[in-house]
N, C-alpha and C positions, 0 to 999 in steps of 0.2 A: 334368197334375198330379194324385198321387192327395187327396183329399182326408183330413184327420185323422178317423179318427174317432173320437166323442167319448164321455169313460167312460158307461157303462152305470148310469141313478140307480139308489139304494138306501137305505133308512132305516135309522135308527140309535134305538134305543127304548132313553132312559136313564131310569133308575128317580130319580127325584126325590121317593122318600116321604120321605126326612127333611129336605126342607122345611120341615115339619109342624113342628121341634123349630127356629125360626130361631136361635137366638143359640149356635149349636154348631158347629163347625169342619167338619161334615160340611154343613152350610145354607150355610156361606159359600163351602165349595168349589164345590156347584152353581152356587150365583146368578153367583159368578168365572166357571167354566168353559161356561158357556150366554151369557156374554157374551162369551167369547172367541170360542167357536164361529161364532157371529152376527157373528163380526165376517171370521173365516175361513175358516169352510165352503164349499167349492165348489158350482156349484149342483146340482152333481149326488148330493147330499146332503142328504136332511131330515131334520133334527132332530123326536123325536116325544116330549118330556118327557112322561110317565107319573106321574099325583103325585091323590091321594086328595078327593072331592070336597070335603072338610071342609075343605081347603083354599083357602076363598073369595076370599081376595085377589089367585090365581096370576094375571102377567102374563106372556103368551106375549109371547118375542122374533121379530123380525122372521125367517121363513122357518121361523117352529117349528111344527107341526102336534100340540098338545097332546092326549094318550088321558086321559081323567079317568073314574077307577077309583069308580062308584059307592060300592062298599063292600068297605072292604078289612078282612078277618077276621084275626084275632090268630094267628099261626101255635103252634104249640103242638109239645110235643118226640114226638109221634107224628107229626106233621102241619107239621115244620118248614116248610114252602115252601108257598107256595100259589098252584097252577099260575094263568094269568090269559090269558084269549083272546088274541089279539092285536089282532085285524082290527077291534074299535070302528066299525065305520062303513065300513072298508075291506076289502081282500084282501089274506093273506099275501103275501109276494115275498121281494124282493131283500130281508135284511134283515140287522141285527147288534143285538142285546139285550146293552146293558153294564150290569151289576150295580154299581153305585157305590160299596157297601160292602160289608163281610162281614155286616154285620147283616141282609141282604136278607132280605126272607121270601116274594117274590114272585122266579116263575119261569117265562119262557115254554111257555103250555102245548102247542104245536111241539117237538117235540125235536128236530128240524133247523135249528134256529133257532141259527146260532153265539151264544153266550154267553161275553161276555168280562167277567171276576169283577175288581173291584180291591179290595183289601185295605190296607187301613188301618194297621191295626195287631192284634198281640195281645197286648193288655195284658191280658186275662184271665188266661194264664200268668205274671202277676207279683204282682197285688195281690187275687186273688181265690182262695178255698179251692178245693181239689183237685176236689171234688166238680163244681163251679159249673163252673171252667174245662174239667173233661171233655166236659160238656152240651156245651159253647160249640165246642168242638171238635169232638165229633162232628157238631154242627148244618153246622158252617163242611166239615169233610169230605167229606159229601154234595153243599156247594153247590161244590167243589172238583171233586167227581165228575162235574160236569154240566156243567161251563166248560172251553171250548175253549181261550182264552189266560187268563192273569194277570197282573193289572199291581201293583205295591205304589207304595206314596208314598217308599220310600226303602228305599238295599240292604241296609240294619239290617233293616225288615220280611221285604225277598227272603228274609235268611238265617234269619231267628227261624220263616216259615211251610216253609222245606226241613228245619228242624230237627223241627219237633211236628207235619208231616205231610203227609200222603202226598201228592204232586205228579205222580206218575208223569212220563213225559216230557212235562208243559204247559211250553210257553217261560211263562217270567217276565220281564215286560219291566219297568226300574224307571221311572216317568212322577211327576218330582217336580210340587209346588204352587210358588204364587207367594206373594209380599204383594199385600196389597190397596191402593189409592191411596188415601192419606189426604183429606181434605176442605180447602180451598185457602179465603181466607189463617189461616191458624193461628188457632184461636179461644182466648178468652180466658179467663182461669181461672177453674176450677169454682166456685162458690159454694161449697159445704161443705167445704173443702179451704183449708186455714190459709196462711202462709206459708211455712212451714220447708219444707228441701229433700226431695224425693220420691221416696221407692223403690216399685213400683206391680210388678200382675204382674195379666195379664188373661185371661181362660178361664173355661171352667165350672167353678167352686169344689167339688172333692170331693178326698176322702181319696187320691185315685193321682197328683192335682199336686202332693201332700207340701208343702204349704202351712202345717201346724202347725209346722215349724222356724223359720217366717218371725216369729212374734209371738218368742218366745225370742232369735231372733237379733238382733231389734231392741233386744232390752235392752242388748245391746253396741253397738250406734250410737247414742250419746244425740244428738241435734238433728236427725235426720231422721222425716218422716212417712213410714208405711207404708200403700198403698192396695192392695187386694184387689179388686178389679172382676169380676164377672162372675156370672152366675145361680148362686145357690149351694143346694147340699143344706142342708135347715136345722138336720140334728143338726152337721153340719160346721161351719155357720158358727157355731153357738153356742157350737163348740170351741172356734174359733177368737179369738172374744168372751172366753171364756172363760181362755185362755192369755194374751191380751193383757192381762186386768184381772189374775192373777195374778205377771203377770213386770212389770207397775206402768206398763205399757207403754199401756192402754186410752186416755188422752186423742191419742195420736200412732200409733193405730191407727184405720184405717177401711173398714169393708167396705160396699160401695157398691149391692151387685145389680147386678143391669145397665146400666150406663151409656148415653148416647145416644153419635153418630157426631162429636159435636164435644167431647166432655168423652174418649173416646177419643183423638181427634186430639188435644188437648191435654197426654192423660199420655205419651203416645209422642214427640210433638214437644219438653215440655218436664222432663219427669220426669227425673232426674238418673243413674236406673239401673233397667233391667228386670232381674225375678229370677223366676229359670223353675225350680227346685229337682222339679221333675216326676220320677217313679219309672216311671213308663207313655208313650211317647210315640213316633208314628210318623213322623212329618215337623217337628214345633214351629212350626208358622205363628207363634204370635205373638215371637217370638224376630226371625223373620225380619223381621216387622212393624218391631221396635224397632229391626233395624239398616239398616232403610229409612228409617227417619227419623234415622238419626245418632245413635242413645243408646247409652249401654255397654248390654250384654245379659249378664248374669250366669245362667248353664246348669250344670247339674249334667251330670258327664261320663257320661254312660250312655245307654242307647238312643241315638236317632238323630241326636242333639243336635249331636256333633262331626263329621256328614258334611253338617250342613246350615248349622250357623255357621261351621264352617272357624277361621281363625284371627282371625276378626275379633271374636271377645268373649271372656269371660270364664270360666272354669270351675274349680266347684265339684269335689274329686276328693273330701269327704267331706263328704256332703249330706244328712247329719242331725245333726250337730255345731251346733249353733248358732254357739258361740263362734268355730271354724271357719272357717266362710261366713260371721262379721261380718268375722274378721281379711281371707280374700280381699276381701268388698268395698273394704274401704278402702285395699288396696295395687290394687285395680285403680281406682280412684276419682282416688285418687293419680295413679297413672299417666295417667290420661285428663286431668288437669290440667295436667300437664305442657303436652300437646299437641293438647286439646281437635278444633281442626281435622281431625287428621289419623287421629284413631281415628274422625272421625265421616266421612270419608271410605272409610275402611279399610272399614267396614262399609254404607255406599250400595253401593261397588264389589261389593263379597257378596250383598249382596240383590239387587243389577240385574240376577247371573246367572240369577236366575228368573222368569221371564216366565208370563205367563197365555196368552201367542199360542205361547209356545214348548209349553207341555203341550198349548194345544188340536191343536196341529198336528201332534205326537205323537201324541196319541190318532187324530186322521183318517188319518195312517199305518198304524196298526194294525187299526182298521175296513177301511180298502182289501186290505190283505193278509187278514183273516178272510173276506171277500165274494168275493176272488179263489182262495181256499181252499177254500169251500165250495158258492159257486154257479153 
């Protein structure tokens, strides 16, 4: 009997510097996806997170072999990337270096090192001056020029990065995100947070979530609160302050900063409608979020929105209208009263198609074909 033999080990060095920025949809996709990894990687696979010494609290998962980047330099538009040993301790090999975002600014200093780039999004082509989004573009070009595969969060992304540049023949593989698992049994409602019913939208608060239609809109829903959650710019939030006390809306207005993981669970599990009115956006985690816990999810129809909620929420087709987007909420509101159960079905069923085991095991597909390609 011949015996199996068994795959060839190889490391995989994924860039975890935005760690660094926790409470952003690029932190939480790391911590998700190094837990899925951990949980399905083969052995013949090590994980080697790559993430900035300043980083004092990183906890390495089980089978991870952590590289900790003394000191990582500000890359600069002469000096976009800034090549980085590899070996820390060890000897180059068998290896695959996956760039997690476009923002990378660190790049194996091996040029045989396959380099697999994923891409996020390009919202710089939408909410940002001509000038700025060139930079950003040519920065992103270069680190194009250097990656063997490409992966985006969504084929809204695939198609907006074949549209503004140059790909040559790199395969594009689309590797969707998941929701995260909410925190078990439901916690109880927030202290600063009144009784009336609640419409909530949660993310990093700046100008490209188009979150200034939201105080306006609220003046046409009289009896509901509006809560804003998440780290906010402070000229923004002030806008934001600022539009709610003018549209008379201020005492049924609240913007919260960052919330903790049970006052979250809380607006998702009982909040009465998520409103995602975003102008910029490459996959929508918290959308997907809201209809893992069974709430209507109200989305403006653009970018990536309708490839990732499908038909199980709501949308916005004119999403700076105020008046608008109050009249949809309350015919979709409506609607869900109808038959409460069954729209909060509709959308478990949606979110369950994404799995954290299902991308990690994706991405380990595509690591085994770059290592089988190159070494």
């Amino acid at each position: 009997m011949t015996d199996v033999q068994k795959p060839a080990p190889f490391e995989v060095v994924l860039d975890c510097e935005k760690l660094v920025h926790p409470l952003t949809g690029f932190a939480e996709t790391l911590r998700q996806l190094r837990k899925a990894f951990a949980h399905v990687a083969p052995d013949h696979v090590t994980f080697r997170p790559m993430y900035p010494s300043k980083l004092r609290d990183f906890q390495p998962l089980p089978g991870e072999r952590p590289i900790v980047v003394p000191r990582w330099r500000k890359a600069s538009l002469t000096e976009p990337f800034v090549p980085i040993l590899e070996h820390f301790g060890g000897s180059p090999g068998r290896r695959v270096w996956h760039t997690t975002t476009q923002l990378a600014k660190y790049m194996p200093l091996e040029r045989r090192t396959p380099l697999l780039l994923t891409v996020n999004d390009l919202s710089v082509t939408r909410v940002y001056d001509e000038a700025y989004a060139a930079r950003k573009l040519s920065q992103l070009q270069r680190l194009i020029g250097r990656a063997a595969r490409i992966t985006t969060i969504s084929a809204f992304v695939a198609d907006e990065l074949r549209h503004h540049l140059d790909v040559g023949d790199r395969r594009i593989d689309v590797v969707y995100l998941a929701p995260s698992a909410l925190p078990e049994p439901s916690p109880p409602r927030p202290t600063w947070l009144d009784d009336r019913p609640v419409l909530f939208t949660i993310g990093v608060v700046t100008a490209r979530k188009n979150l200034h239609v939201l105080p306006p809109m609220l003046a046409h829903l009289p009896g509901y609160h509006l809560v804003v959650a998440g780290k906010a710019d402070p000229d923004y939030a002030a806008r934001l302050r600022r539009l709610a006390a003018e549209r008379g809306v201020g005492d049924r207005f609240t913007l919260t900063g960052p919330v903790s993981e049970n006052e979250r669970a809380w607006l998702y599990r009982q909040g009465d409608a998520f409103l995602f009115p975003t102008l910029a956006e490459g996959f929508g985690l918290p959308a997907l979020d809201a209809l893992q816990a069974g709430t209507p999810a109200f989305v403006a129809r653009n970018t990536c929105l309708p490839e990732i909620v499908g038909d199980a929420g709501f949308y916005w087709d004119d999403y700076r209208d105020p008046a608008a987007m109050a009249e949809a909420v309350g015919r979709g509101l409506e609607a869900v009263a109808r038959d409460p159960e069954a729209h909060a079905a509709r959308g478990r069923a949606r979110a369950a198609e994404f799995t954290w085991e299902r991308t990690a095991r994706r991405y380990l597909s595509i690591y085994e074909e770059m290592v089988a390609d190159c070494c």
